[in-house]
N, C-alpha and C positions, 0 to 999 in steps of 0.2 A: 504493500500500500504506500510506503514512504517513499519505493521508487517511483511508485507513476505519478505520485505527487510532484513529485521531484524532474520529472520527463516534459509534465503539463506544466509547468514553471517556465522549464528552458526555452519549448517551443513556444509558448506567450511571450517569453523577455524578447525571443528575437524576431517573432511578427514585430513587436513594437519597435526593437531597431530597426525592423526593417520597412517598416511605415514611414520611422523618423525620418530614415534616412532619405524615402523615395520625394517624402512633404522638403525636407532640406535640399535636395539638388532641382528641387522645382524651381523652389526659391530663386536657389544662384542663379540656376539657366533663368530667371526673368530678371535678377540684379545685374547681371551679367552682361546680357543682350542692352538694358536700360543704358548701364557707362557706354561699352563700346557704340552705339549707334548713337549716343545724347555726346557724347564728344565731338564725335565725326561733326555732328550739326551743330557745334560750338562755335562762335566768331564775334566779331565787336558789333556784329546788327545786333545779336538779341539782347544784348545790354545798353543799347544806346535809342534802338528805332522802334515807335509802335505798334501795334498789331497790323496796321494798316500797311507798315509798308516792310511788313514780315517779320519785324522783333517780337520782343518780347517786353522791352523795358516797361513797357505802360502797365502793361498785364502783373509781371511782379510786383507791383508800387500799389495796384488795383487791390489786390489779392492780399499785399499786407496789412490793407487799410480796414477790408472786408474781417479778416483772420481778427485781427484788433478790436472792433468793434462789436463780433462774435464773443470772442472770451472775454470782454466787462460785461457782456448780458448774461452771458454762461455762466460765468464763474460768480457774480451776484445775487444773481436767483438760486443758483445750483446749490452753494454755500448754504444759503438761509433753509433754504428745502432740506439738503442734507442734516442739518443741525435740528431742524425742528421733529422731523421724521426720527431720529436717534432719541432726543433728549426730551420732547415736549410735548409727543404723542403719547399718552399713556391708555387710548384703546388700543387692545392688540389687535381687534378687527380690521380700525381704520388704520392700524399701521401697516400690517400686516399686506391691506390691499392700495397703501400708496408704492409699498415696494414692487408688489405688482405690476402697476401701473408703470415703474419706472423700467422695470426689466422689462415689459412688452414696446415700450418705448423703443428701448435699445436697439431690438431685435430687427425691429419695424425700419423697412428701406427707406433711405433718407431721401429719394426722391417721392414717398409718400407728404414727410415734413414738407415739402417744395411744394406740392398742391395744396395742402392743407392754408400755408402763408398765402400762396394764389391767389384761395378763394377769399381768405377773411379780411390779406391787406392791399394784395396789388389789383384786384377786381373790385375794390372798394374805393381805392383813391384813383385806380384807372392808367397806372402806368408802372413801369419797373423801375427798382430804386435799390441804392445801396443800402437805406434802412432795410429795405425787404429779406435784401440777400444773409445781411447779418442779421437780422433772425431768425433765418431758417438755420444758420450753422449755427447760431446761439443756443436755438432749443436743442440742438443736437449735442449739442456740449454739454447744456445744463444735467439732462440725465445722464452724465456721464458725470459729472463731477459730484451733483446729489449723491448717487450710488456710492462713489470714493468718500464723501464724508461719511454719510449714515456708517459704511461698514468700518473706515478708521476708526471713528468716533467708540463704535461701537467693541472694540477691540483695546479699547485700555482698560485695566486692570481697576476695578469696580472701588478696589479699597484705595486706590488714589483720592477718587470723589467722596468718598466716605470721608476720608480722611479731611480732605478739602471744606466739606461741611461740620465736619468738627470744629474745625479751628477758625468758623465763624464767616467762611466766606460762601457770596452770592453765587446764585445758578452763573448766569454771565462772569464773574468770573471765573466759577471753575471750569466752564465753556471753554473761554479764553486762553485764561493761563495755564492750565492744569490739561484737561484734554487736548487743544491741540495743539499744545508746546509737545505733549507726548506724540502724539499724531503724524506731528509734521512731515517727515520721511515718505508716510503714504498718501499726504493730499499733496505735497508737493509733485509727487510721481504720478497723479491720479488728475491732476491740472495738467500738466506737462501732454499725457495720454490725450487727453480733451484736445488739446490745441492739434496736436498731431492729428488727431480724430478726425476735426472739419478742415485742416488744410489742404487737405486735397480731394474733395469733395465736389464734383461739378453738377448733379443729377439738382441738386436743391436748388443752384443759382439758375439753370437753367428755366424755372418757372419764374422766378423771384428778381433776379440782378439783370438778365442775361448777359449781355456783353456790351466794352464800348472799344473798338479799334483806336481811341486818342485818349492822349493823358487827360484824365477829369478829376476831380477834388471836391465834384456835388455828389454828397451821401444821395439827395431825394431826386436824383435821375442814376440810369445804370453806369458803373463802373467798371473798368475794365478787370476781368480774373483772368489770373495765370490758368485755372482748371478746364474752363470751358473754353479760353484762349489752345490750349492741347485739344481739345475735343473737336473742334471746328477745324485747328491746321490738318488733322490726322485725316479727313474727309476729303483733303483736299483736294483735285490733280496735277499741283503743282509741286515737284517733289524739293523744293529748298523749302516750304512752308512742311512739307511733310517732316523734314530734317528735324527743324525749328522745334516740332511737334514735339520728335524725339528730345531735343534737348530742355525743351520745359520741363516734360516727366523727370530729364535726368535731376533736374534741379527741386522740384517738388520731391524725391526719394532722398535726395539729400536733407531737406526741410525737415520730413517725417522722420528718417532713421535719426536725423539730428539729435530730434526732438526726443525719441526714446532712448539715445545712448545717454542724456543730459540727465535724463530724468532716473534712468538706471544707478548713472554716476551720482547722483545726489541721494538717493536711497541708503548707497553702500558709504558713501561719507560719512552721514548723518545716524547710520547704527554703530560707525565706529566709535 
């Protein structure tokens, strides 16, 4: 018995390695193909000239402004949500089915969130706008960052807060100080994940921002994005736009993995 135990062990450990390994060389072959072809279409247009006359530079400048003004709606709302859902819900019903709500959120394809903004804010005011666009990746943030507090929050050690209320201090501040002084490591990592989240996101702006080919700086008409700026060269058939295409993605994979190697390295700082 202890042998076939011991047989069914081996042969699981190495499906699993060897699942790993087939999901890892997936990876590379697309990291891979991403550098070598985002290079090749490397040159001083896509940092200098706008969509229009086949860069990129507008579309970055677009896309950081979009990202920005995503993560102070995300990270504001998502915060307060997170914290109330952990510390100030005490049905377990209603908590129970706000978590709910926020996993089925998650789950939920983000060009969903992009019709939903459609119908309530750009079919309301009658035109596309860079508010729109940041709050379709805002909401997509927010339940992501909700989620990282409620469960940080929820993950420090009970007798801290005991303790905290002993020695005479308020909900707020042992929110504050106490909670997420300990916390920090995983909402700094769990922000970080958010941003990287809606950075490369083009399905939401698509209903909400859509595009601007020139430099613009008006939030309440559309802005130029680097996501949907990829999405439209890659259609192209002009293949130095198709290039172009390629080296946005290369630069949005640098954004994203950035973002998660930052947020990695700040984890492991932070528990040393």
């Amino acid at each position: 018995m202890y042998l076939n135990n011991e047989i069914k062990n081996n042969i699981f450990t190495a499906l699993c390695v060897l699942f790993g390994l087939v999901g890892v060389g997936f990876l590379l072959i697309i990291i891979c193909s991403l550098i070598y072809k985002g290079i090749l279409g490397l040159s001083p247009a896509i940092f200098t000239l706008p969509t229009a006359f086949g860069g990129l530079a507008n579309a970055i400048l677009g896309q950081i402004i979009l990202v920005f003004m995503a993560s102070v709606f995300g990270l504001f709302i998502g915060s307060f949500a997170g914290i109330y859902i952990s510390e100030y819900s005490k049905n377990k019903a209603v908590k129970n089915g706000l978590i709910c709500v926020i996993e089925i959120l998650l789950s939920t394809p983000s060009i969903i969130v992009g019709v939903f903004i459609y119908a309530i804010f750009v079919s309301t005011f009658g035109s596309y706008s860079g508010i729109a666009g940041s709050l379709a990746l805002g909401f997509i943030m927010l339940c992501v960052v909700a989620k990282t507090f409620f469960e940080a929050l929820g993950s420090v050690d009970p007798k801290l807060k005991e303790a905290s209320y002993a020695l005479g201090a308020s909900k707020r501040q042992v929110i504050m100080s106490v909670m997420m002084a300990n916390a920090k490591p995983a909402l700094i990592t769990g922000v970080i994940l958010g941003v990287a989240r809606i950075a490369g996101e083009s399905a939401p702006l698509l209903f909400t921002n859509a595009n601007n080919d020139f430099f613009s700086f008006d939030i309440f008409s559309s802005l130029p994005s680097l996501s949907v700026s990829i999405y439209e060269f890659s259609l192209s058939s002009d293949e130095a736009l198709r290039n172009a295409a390629w080296s946005g993605a290369l630069l949005l994979l640098i954004m994203v993995l950035g973002a998660n190697i930052i947020s990695k390295l700040a984890f492991l700082k932070e528990r040393k």
